[in-house]
C-alpha positions in Angstrom: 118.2 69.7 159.1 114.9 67.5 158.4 116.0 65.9 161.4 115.8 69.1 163.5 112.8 70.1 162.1 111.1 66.8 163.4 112.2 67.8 167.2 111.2 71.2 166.6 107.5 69.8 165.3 107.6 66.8 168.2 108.6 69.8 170.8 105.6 71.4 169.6 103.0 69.2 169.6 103.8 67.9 173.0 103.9 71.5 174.4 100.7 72.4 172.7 98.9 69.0 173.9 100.3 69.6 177.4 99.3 72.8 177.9 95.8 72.0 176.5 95.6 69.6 179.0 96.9 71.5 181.9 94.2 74.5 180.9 91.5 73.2 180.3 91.3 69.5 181.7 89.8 69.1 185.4 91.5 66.3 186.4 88.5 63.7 186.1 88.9 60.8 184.0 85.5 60.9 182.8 85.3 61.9 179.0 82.2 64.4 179.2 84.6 66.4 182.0 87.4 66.8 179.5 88.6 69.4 177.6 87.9 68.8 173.8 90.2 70.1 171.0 91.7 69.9 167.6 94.9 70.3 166.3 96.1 72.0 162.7 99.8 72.4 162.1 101.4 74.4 158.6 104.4 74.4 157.4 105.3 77.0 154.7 101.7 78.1 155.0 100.3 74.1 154.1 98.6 72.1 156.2 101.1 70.1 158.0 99.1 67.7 160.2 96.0 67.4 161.7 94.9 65.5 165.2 91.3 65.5 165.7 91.3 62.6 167.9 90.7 64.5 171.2 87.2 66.0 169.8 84.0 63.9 168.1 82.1 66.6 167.0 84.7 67.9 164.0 86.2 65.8 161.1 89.7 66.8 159.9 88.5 68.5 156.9 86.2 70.6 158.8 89.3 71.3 161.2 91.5 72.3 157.7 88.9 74.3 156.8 88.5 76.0 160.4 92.2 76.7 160.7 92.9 77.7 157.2 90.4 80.5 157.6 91.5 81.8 160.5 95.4 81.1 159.8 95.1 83.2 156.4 93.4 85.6 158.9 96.9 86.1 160.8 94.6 86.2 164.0 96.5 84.8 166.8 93.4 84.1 169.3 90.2 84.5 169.4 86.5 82.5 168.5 85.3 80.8 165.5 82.4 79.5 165.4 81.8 77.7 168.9 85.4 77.2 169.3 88.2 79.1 171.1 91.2 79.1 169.5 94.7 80.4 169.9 98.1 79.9 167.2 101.4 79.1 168.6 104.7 79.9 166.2 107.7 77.3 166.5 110.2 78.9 163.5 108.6 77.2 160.7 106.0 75.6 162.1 102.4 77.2 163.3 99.9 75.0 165.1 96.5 76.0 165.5 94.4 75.3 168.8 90.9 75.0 168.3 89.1 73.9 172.0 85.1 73.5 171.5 83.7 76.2 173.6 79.9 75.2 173.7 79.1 74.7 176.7 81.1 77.5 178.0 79.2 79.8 175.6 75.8 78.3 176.3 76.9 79.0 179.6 77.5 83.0 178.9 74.5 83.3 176.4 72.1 81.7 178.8 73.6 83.9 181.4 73.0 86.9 179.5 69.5 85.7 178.7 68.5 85.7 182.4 70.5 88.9 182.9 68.0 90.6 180.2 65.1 89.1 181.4 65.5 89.9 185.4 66.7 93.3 184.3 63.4 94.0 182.0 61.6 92.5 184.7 63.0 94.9 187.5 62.4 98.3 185.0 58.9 96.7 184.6 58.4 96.0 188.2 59.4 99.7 188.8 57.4 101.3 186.0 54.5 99.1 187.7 55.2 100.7 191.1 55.2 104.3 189.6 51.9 103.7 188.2 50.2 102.3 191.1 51.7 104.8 193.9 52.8 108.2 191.9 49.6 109.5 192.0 49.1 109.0 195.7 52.9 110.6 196.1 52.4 113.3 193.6 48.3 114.3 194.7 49.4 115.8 197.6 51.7 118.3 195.8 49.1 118.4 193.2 46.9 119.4 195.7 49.1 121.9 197.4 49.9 123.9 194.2 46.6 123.9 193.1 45.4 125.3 196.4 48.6 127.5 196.2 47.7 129.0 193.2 43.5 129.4 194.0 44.8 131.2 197.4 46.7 133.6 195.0 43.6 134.2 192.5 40.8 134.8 195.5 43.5 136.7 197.3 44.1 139.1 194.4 40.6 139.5 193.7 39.3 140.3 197.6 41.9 142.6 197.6 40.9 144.6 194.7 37.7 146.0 196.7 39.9 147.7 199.8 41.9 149.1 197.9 39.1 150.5 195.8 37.8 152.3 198.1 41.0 153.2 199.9 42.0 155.2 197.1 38.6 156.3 196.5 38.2 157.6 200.5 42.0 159.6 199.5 40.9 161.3 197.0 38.4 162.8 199.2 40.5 163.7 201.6 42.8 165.3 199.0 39.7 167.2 197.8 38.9 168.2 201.7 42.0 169.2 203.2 44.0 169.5 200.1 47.4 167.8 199.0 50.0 166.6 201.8 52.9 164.3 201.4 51.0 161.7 203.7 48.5 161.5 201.4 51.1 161.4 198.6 52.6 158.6 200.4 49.8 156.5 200.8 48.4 156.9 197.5 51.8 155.9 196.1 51.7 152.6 198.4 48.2 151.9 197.4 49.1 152.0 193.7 52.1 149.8 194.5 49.3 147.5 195.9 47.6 147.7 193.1 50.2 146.9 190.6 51.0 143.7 192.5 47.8 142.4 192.8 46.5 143.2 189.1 50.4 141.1 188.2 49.4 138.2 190.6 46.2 138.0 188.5 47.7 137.6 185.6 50.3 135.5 186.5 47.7 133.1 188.2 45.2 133.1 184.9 48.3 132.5 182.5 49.1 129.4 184.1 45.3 128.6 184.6 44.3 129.3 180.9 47.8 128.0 178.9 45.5 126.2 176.5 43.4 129.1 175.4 45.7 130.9 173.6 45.7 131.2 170.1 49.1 131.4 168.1 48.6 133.6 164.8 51.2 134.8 162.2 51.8 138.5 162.8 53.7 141.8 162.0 55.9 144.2 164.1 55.4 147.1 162.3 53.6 149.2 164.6 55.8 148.1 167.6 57.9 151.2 167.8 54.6 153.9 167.6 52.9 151.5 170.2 55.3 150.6 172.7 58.8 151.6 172.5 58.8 155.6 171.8 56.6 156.3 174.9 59.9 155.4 176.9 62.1 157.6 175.0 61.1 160.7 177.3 61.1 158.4 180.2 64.4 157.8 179.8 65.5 161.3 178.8 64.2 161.8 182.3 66.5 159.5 184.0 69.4 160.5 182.0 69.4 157.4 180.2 70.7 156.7 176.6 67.7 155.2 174.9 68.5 153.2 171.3 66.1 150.9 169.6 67.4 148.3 166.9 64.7 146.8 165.3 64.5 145.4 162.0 62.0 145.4 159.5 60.1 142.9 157.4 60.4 140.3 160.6 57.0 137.8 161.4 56.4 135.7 163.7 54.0 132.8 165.1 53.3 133.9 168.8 49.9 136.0 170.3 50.8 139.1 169.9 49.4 141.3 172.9 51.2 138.8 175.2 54.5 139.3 173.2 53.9 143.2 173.3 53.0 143.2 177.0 56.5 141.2 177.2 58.6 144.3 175.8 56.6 146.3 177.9 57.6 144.3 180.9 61.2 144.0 179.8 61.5 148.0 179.0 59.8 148.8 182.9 62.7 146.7 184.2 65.6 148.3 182.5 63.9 151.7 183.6 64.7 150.3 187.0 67.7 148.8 187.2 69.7 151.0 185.1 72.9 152.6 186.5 72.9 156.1 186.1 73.8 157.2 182.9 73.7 153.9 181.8 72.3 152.5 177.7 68.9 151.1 177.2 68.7 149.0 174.1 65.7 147.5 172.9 66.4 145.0 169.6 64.4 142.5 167.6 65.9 140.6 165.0 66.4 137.3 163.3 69.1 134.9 164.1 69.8 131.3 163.1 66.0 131.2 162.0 64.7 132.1 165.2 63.3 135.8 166.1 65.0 137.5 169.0 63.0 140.0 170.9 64.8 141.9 173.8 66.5 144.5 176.2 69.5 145.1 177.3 70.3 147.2 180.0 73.9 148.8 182.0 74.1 147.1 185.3 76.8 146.0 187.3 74.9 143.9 189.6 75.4 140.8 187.4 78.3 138.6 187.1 79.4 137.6 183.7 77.0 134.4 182.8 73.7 133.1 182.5 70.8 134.3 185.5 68.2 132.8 184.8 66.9 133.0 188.7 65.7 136.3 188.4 62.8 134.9 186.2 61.2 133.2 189.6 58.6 135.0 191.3 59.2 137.6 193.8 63.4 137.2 193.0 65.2 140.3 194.1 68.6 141.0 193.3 69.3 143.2 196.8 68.7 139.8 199.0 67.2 143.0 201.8 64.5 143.0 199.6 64.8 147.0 199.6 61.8 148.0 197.3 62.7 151.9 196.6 63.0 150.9 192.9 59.4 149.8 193.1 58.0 147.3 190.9 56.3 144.2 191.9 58.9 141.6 191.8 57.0 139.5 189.9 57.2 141.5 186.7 59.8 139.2 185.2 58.5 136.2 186.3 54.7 136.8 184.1 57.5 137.5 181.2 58.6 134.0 181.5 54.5 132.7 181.7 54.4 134.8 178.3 57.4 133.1 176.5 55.9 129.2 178.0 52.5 130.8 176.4 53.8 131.5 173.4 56.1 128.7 172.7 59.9 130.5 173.2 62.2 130.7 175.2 63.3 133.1 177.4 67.0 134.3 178.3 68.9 136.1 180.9 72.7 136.7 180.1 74.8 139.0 181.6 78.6 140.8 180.5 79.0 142.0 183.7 78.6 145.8 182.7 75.2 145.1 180.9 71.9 142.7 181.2 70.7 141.1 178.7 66.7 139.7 178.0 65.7 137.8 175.2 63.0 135.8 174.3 64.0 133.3 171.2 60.8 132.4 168.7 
């Protein structure tokens, strides 16, 4: 049996040695090109032998102490230290493999290194770029929505005298020759006109004069008297079913004549868009520590999910752009300058039977 065993350990070394050799020598006779490696064998979980005559940087009780760890480890490959090593089982016998990786992981590491450094170097270089040419890439759009929205402001503003006097000159006619529809007409398109420009000058000094605002603490107590019941009878008119859920006791951080002029806007657009006979619902309340303010309306012009477009200026849902509803188009779009003002955040969902406008504060 002892004699067997002896093969079984010879077989094993010489495989082991051979296949060290066939892995990882190059074929040069030269010593610095050769593969150098240890060699541990148990037996019953003792250190069998040890050959340490193929490496000069290790002695054998370094080696024991190498393999030992790593043998208790029942780790069949893998690194220790600088050394790659890998455990071969011959029935009794295990041999460990240990084959001094330094160079090859100086090799990697210094790799790596020059990896890091040319990549830091690239996002520098880039960051460099950005600095040096955005502002000649981004001025002229800088330019272009300033002059944009300075168009929009002195636009609005020469407008305002016209139609001043337009619907000061139909008055006098009125007075003259008495009512017509013609002059009903025109004095309905020149209040449309109106509306429009007075929204385009608000929206254009909201985004000029973001930093002035001033965010206080305040109350809705006297939102109901103030702002909601006036649309009560409007809705009665239109055969709408007006409810209002609003809580009491609720406070927020925010300006309030903005928020309140939100509602407003909000309530003008359900007026609008509801289908006939359709539910108005106006609702503030807290949820997961944040104030809801909102209105929700019956429409089926919305497909279940968010629609957030209708925020943008001058959106319209009937792509004709038919205006018998009236309104500006740009109503919703100064309710989303209010909720950037104030620090919210401002939602459009949709059920597909009902709309839904929030603002979260």
């Amino acid at each position: 049996m002892g004699i067997v065993n002896g093969f079984s350990y010879a077989n094993t070394c010489r495989t082991t040695s051979e296949t060290i050799k066939k892995i990882y020598e190059t074929g040069s006779d030269a010593p610095e090109y050769r593969a150098k490696y240890f060699i541990v064998t148990f037996k019953d979980d003792e250190v069998f032998s040890t050959d340490v005559n193929h490496i000069f940087t290790i002695e054998s009780v370094d080696a024991i102490e190498i393999a030992t760890q790593v043998y208790e480890k029942e780790s069949q490959r893998g690194f220790v230290d600088s050394y790659r090593y890998e455990i071969f089982y011959d029935g009794e016998f295990s041999t460990f493999i240990g084959v001094d990786a330094t160079i090859q992981l100086s090799i990697f590491y210094m790799t790596l290194r020059v990896s890091f450094i040319v990549v830091i170097s690239s996002i520098v270089g880039v960051i460099l770029l950005l600095y040096l040419f955005s502002d000649r890439a981004i001025k002229p759009m800088i330019e272009s929505y300033e002059k944009q929205k300075s168009f929009i402001t002195n636009a609005s503003h020469e407008l305002k005298t016209p139609l001043t006097v337009m619907s000061a000159n139909m008055q006098i006619l009125e007075m003259t020759t008495g009512k017509n529809k013609w002059i009903d007409k025109t004095n309905g398109q020149i209040k449309k006109m109106t509306k429009l420009t007075n929204d385009l000058v608000t929206l254009s000094r909201m985004d000029e004069d973001r930093a002035v605002h001033e965010l206080k603490k305040f109350g809705f107590d006297d939102l109901y008297e103030s702002i909601i019941s006036p649309y009560e009878g409007l809705a009665m008119q239109k055969n709408y079913k007006f409810q209002s859920d609003i809580n009491e006791g609720i406070y927020c951080v925010g300006e309030k004549e903005s928020i309140y002029h939100f509602i407003t806007i909000l309530l003008d657009n359900a007026m609008k868009y509801t289908t006939p006979a359709g539910t108005i619902t106006v609702y503030l309340r807290k949820s997961g520590g944040k104030v809801l303010i909102g209105v929700r309306n019956s429409t089926d012009a919305f497909s279940p999910g968010k629609h957030d477009e209708i925020l943008e200026r001058f959106y319209r849902v009937d792509k004709s752009r038919n205006s018998k509803t009236g309104g500006s188009v740009i109503g919703l779009a100064i309710a989303k300058a209010i909720a950037n003002v104030n620090k919210g955040k401002i939602s459009v969902v949709s059920d597909g039977k009902s709309l839904d406008i929030f603002l979260e504060l």
